[in-house]
NUSE-173779 format. One line per 5 residues: their letters; for each residue x, y, z of C-alpha. Coordinates in nm, 3 decimals. Layout:
residues N
a) X Y Z; ...
This chain:
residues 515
xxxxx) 0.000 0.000 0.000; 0.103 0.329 -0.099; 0.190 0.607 0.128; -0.088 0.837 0.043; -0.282 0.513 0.081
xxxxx) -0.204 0.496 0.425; -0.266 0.856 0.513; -0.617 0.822 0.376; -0.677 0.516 0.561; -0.538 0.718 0.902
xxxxx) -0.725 0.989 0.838; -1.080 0.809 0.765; -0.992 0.606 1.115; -0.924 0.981 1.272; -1.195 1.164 1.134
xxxxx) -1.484 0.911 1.070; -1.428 0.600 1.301; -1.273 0.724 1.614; -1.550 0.957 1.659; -1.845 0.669 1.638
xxxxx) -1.629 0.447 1.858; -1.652 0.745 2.146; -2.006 0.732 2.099; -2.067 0.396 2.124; -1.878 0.442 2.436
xxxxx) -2.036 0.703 2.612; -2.398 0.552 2.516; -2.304 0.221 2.648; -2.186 0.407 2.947; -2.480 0.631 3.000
xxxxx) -2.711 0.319 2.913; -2.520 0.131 3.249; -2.542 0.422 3.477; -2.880 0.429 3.392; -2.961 0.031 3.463
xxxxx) -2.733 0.054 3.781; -2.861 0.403 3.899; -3.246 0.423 3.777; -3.155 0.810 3.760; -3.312 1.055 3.548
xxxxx) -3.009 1.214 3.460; -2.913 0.914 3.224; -3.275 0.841 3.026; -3.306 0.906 2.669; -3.557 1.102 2.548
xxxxx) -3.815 0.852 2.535; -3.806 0.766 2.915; -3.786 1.077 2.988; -4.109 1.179 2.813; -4.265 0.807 2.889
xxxxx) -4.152 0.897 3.304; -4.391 1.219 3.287; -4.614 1.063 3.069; -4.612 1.318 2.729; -4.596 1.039 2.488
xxxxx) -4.900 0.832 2.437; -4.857 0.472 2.344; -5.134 0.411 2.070; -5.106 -0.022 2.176; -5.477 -0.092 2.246
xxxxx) -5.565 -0.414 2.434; -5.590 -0.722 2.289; -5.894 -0.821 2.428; -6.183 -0.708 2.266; -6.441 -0.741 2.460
xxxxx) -6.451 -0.769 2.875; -6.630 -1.027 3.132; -6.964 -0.864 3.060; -6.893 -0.912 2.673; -6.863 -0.502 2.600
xxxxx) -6.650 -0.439 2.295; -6.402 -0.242 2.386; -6.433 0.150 2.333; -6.128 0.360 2.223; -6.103 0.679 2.430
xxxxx) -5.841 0.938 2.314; -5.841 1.263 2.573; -5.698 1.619 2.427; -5.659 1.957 2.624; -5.395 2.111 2.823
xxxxx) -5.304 2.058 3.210; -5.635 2.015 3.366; -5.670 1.764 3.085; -5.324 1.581 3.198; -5.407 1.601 3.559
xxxxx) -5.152 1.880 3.661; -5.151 1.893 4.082; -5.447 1.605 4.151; -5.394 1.209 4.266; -5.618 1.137 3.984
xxxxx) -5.818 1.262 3.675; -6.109 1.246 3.466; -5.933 1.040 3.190; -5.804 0.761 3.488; -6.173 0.777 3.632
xxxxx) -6.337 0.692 3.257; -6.071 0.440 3.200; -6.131 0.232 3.574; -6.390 -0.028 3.515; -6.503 -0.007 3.866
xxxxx) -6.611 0.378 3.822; -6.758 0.370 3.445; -6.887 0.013 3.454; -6.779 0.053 3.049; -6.502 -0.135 2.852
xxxxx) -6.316 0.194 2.793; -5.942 0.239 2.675; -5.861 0.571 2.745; -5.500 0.691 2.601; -5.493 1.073 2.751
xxxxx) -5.274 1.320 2.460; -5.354 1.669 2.719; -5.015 1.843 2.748; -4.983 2.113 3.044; -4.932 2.470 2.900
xxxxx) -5.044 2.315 2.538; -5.316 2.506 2.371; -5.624 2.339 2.155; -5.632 2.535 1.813; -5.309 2.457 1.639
xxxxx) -5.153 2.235 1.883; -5.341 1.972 1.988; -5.578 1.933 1.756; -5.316 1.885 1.512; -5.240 1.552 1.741
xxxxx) -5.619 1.460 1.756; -5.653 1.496 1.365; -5.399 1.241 1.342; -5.448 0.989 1.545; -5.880 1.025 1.418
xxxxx) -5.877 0.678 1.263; -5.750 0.484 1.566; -6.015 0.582 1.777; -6.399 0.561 1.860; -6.461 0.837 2.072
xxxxx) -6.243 1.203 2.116; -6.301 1.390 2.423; -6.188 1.799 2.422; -6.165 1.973 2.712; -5.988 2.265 2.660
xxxxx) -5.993 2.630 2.638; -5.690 2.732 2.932; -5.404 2.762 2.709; -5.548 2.927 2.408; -5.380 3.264 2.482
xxxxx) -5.057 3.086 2.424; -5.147 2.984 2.071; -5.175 3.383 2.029; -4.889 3.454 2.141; -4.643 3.165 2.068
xxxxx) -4.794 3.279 1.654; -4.675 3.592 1.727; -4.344 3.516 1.834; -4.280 3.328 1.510; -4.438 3.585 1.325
xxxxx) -4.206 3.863 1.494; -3.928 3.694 1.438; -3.779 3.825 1.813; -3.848 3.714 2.149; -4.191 3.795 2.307
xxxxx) -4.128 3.992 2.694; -4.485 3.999 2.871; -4.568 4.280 3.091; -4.453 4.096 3.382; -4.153 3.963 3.233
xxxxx) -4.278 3.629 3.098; -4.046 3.561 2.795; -4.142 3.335 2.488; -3.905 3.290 2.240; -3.897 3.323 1.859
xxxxx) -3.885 2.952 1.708; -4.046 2.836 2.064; -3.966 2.459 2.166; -4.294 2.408 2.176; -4.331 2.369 1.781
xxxxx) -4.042 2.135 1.718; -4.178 1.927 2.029; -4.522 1.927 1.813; -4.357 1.878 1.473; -4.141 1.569 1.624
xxxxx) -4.521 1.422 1.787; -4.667 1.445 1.460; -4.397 1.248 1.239; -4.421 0.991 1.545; -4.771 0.923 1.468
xxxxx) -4.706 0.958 1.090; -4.460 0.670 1.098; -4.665 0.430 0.844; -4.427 0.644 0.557; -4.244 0.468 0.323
xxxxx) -4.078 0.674 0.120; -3.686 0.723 0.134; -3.713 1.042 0.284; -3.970 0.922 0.569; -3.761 0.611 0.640
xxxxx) -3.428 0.857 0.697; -3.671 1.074 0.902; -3.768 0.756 1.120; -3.400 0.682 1.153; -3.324 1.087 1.259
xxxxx) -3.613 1.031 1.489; -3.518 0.739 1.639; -3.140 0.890 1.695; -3.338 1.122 1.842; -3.547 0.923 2.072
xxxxx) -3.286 0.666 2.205; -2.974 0.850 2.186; -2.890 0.884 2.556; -2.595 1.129 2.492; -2.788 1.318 2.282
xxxxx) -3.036 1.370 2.560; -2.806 1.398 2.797; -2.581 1.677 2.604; -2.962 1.858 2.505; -3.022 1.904 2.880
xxxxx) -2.662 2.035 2.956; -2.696 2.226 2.712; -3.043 2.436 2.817; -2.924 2.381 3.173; -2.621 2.594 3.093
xxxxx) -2.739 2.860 2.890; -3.031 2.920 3.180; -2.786 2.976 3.456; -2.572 3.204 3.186; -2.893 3.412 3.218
xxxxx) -2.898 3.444 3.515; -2.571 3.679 3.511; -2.752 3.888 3.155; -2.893 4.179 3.292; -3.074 4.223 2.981
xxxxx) -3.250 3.896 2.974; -3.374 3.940 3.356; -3.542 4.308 3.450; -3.625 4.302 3.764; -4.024 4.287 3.719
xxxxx) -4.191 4.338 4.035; -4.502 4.192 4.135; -4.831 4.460 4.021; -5.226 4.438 3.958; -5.205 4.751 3.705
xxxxx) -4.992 4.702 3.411; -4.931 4.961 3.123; -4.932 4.754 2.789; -5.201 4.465 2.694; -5.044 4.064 2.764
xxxxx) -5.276 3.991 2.427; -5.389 4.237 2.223; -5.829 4.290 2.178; -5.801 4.138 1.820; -5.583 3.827 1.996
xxxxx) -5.817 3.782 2.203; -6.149 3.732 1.953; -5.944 3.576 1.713; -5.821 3.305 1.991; -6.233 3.249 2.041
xxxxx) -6.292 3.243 1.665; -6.056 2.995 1.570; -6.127 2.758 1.869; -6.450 2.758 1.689; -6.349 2.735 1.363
xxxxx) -6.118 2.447 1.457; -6.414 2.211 1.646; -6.589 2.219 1.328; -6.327 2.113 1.129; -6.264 1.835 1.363
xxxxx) -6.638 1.745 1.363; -6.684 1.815 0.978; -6.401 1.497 0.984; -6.558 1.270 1.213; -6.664 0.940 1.078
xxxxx) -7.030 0.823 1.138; -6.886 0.532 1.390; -6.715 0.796 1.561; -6.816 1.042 1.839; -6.724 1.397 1.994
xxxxx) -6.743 1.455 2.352; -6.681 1.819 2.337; -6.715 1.959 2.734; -6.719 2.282 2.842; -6.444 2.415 3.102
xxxxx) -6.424 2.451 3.496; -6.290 2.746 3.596; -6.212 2.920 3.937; -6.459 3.261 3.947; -6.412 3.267 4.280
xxxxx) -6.013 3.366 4.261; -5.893 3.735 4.168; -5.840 3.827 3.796; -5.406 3.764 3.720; -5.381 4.141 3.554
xxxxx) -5.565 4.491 3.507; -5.418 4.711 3.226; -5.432 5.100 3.342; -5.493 5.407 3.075; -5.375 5.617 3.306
xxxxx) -5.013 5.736 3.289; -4.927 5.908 3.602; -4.730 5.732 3.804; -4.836 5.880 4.120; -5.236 5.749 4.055
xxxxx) -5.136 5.426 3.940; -4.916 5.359 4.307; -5.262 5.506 4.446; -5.420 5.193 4.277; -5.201 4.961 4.331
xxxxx) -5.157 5.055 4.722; -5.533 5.049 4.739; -5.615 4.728 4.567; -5.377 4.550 4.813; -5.586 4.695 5.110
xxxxx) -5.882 4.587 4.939; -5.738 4.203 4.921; -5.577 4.242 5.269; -5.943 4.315 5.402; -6.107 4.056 5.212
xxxxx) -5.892 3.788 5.335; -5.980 3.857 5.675; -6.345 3.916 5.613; -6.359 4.252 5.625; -6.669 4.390 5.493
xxxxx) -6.749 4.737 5.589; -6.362 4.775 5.542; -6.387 4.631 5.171; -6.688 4.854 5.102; -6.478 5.191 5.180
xxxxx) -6.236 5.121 4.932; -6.408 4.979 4.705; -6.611 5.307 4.581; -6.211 5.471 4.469; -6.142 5.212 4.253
xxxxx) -6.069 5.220 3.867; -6.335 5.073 3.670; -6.192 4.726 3.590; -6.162 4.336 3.654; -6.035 4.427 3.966
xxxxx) -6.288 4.643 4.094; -6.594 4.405 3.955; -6.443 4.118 4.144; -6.405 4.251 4.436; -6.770 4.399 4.422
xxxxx) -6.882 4.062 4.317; -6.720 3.955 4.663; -6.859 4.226 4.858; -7.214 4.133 4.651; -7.231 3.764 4.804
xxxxx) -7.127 3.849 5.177; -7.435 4.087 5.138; -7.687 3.889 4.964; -7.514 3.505 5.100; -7.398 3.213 4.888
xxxxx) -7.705 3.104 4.665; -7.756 2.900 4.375; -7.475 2.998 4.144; -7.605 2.962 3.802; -7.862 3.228 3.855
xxxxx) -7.709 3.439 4.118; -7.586 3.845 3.978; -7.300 3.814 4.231; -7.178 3.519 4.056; -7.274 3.695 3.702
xxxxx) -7.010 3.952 3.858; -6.699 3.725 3.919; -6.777 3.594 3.550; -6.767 3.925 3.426; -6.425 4.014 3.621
xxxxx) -6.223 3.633 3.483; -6.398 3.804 3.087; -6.226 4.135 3.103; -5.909 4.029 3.274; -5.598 4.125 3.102
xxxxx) -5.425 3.784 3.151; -5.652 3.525 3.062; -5.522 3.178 3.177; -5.835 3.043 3.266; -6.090 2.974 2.996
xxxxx) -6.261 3.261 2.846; -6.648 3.303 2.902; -6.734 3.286 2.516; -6.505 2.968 2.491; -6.778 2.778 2.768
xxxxx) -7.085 2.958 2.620; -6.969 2.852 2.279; -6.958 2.507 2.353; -7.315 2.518 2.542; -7.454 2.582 2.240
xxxxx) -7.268 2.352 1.999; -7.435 2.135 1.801; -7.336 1.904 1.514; -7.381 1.519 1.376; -7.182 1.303 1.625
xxxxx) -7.118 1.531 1.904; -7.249 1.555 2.222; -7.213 1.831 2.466; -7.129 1.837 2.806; -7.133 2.105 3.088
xxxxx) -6.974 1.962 3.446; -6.893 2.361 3.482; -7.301 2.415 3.466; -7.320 2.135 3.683; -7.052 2.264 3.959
xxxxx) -7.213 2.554 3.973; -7.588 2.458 4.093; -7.418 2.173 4.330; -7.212 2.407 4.528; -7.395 2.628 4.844
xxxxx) -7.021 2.761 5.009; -6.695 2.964 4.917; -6.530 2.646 5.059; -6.725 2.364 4.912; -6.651 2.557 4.592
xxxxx) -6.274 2.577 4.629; -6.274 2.205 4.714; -6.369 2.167 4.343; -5.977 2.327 4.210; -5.614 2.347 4.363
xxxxx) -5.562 2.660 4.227; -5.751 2.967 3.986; -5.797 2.695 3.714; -5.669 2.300 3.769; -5.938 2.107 3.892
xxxxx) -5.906 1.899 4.211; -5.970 1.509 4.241; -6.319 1.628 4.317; -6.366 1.835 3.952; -6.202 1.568 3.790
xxxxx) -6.457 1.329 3.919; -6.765 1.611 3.787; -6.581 1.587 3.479; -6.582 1.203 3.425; -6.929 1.170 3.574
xxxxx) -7.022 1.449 3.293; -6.838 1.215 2.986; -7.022 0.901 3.076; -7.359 1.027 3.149; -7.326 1.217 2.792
xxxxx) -7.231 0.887 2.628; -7.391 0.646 2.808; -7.775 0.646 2.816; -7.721 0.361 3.102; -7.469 0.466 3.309
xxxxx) -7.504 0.466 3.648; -7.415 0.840 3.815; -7.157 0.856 4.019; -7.174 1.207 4.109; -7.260 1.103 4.451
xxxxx) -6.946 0.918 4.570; -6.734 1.056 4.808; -6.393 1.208 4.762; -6.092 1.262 5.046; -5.794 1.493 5.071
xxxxx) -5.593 1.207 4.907; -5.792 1.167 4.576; -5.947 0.819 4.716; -6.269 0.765 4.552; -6.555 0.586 4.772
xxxxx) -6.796 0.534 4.537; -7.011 0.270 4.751; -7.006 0.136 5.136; -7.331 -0.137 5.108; -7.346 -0.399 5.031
xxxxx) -6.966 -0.388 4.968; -6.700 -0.146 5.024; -6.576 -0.032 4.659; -6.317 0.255 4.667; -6.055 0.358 4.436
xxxxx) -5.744 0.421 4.576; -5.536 0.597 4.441; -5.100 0.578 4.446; -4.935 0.691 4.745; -4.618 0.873 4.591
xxxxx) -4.826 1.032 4.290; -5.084 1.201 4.591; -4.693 1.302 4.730; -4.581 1.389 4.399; -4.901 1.613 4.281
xxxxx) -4.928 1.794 4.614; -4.536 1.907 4.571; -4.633 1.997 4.203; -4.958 2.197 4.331; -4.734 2.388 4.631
xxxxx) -4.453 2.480 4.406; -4.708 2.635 4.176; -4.904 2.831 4.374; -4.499 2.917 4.592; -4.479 3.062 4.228
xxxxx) -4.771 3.266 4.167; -4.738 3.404 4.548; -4.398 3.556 4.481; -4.532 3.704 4.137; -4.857 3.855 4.259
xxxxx) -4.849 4.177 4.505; -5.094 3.979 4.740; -5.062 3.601 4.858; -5.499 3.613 4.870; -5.578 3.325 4.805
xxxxx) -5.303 3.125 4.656; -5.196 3.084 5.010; -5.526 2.920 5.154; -5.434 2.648 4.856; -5.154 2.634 4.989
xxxxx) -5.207 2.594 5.274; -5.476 2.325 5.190; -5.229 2.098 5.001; -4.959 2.139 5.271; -5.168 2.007 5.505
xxxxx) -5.350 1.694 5.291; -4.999 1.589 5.203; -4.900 1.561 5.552; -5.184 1.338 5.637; -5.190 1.197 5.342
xxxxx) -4.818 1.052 5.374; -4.913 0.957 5.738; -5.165 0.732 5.591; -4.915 0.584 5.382; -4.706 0.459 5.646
């Protein structure tokens, strides 16, 4: 062999093979921490995403039919956090899929994603995955300010800074996370290009140094933020802004194309196929998130701002006559219409909420506030009066509110302004299968704890779901870090701190159970 032979042969061992042989060594060494360890820190992609459950496995059972001889019903579940079960033991998709609570031969594979919105997002997953399924169940409506938002951003070209800081990048994550879903699903290619796609993907999936250098990667540049004085103002806490979080025509656009979108989705459904399409529970009872202010001088606004916080200080300790006074110097507002809303039931006493003005009032204040993360009125009122071939309706927020008589009893229904708890998740489920099943016996009744066990009979025989020890742990860590969150960004702690204080305690007795 010539000389230059050899040198070409070096090289190609240098450049080309050396390389591949140090990654085959660092995944086989990642791969054996990972057997030896269990840790996080050494999954791929795929366990990482399978560990917090974000990819759905679309393997159905291979029975068909169960003891009772009921064919089996295929359940797919879309929305955003509420949907997935952020900060609650259990959810409406577990309930519909536990024989014991539906008495139905359901398969329920649950696609929510927290902070994902409906229109654009995941209904793209839902139109997918349409000929796997029997039934599709949407509840959602929370996140559909994002969708405005995360467009503009890619429309802008330049990073998105909210009026209280909140950044969202050009070229968001959240896209490429949705593109890389969607080919996933669209795997049943067979063209060249989709079979080198399937092989990028699956680099991409199973590649534990890959993963491993990704999260370095984000983990590094975050704490390089940290010490950019540019990329974090010091933003502190306000209830009067100065500039809109989504502008007016955002905001009727994100209700038109919600709309737009269901019928599309229903205009595709098959005749053997149904719609469960349920309206949204949302907290009325908690403060609107943001005001936005006309007025420019600064001296007024502080006036405001010092003045709503007395206003939330006194309503927190039940301080009527107190609330009343301050009240009446209030900027027209959300704000202002909440708080007389509040002042409005300690007058007139906690009625029947679906005709009560006070309540009208508090519905009024979540419509006209500035950040809308719960779902917007004309989202619910929308879906109320849907109707099309193959879709059925449901309203468990309709049904909360004419079940409820008490502040309390109400909260009991959420863990914060918008997730619902174990007990809205259960008015949720009970809504589904009373919609799709003429004979299904209402469970509405049964009886929920702290801990998200279900009792749903005592006679003849004790029947109770129970649900897992370390995810009641897990969830009530996820719900306090949340609202730890939300207390440190808002100028008053009222009343993120009583749910606080709520899931503080039932994880205490709930891990005393435990042991």
């Amino acid at each position: 062999m010539s000389l230059i032979k050899k040198n070409i042969v070096m090289y190609g061992v240098v450049f080309f093979v050396f390389p591949i042989i140090i990654i085959i060594f660092f995944e086989i060494l990642l791969a054996s921490l990972f057997y030896v360890t269990g840790s996080k820190y050494f999954e791929d992609r795929l366990e990482t995403h399978q560990r917090a459950v974000l990819d759905v496995s679309r393997v159905f059972r291979v029975e068909e039919k169960n003891a009772n001889n009921q064919k089996l019903i295929k359940v797919a579940v879309f929305g955003g956090s509420s949907s997935a079960g952020y900060a609650s033991p259990i959810n409406f998709a577990e309930l519909l899929g536990n024989n014991e609570f539906s008495g139905k031969n359901l398969e329920v594979h649950n696609y929510a994603r927290s902070g994902e919105p409906f229109v654009g997002f995941q209904a793209e997953l839902l139109k997918a995955v349409m000929p796997d399924y029997d039934v599709f169940i949407v509840y959602a409506g929370h996140n559909e300010i994002w969708q405005q938002i995360y467009s503009r951003a890619r429309a802008s070209h330049e990073t998105i800074v909210l009026p209280n800081g909140f950044r969202v990048p050009f070229g968001s994550a959240v896209y490429v996370d949705l593109e890389r879903r969607l080919r996933r699903i669209k795997s049943d290619a067979t063209a060249l290009s989709d079979q080198l796609e399937k092989v990028l993907s699956a680099v991409n999936d199973r590649s534990r140094l890959f993963w491993f250098t990704n999260r370095l990667v984000y983990k590094m540049l975050a704490i390089i933020s940290i010490f950019d004085p540019d990329r974090t103002p010091n933003y502190p806490p306000k209830f009067y802004y100065q500039s809109e979080f989504i502008f007016p025509a955002e905001r009727t656009l994100l209700v038109e194309q919600y709309k737009l979108t269901i019928d599309e989705i229903a205009g595709r459904l098959r005749t053997d196929q149904t719609l469960i399409l349920s309206t949204v529970l949302a907290n009325n009872f908690f403060p609107p998130l943001a005001e936005v202010t006309q007025n420019k001088n600064p001296v007024e606004v502080q006036r405001y701002e010092a003045m709503t916080k007395e206003a939330y200080a006194r309503l927190a300790v039940g301080d009527l006559p107190g609330l009343k006074s301050v009240i009446s110097n209030l900027p027209q507002g959300a704000h202002k219409t909440y708080l007389e809303a509040r002042l409005c039931f300690g007058i007139e006493g906690f009625k029947n909420l679906a005709t009560s003005s006070c309540f009208a009032l508090t519905e009024e204040a979540r419509r006209i506030d500035k950040l809308p993360y719960r779902v917007v009125p004309e989202i619910n009122q929308f879906i109320r009066s849907y109707k099309a071939r193959n879709v059925i309706v449901v309203d468990p927020e309709s049904r909360l509110n004419t079940d409820v008589d008490g502040l309390n009893k109400y909260f009991e229904y959420f863990v914060d302004f918008q997730h619902p708890s174990p007990k809205g998740h259960l008015v949720i489920a009970d809504a589904v299968l009373t919609g799709l099943f003429s004979d299904y016996q209402n469970q509405s009744k049964a009886r929920v704890d702290e801990c998200g066990n279900i009792t749903l009979q005592e006679e003849p025989k004790l029947k109770v779901i129970i649900t897992n020890p370390v995810v009641q742990v897990q969830q009530f860590e996820i719900n306090i870090g949340w609202l730890d969150n939300f207390i440190a960004a808002q100028p008053s702690p009222y009343p993120y701190d009583y749910f606080k204080d709520r899931a503080l305690a039932a994880k205490s007795s709930c891990k005393q159970r435990a042991q």
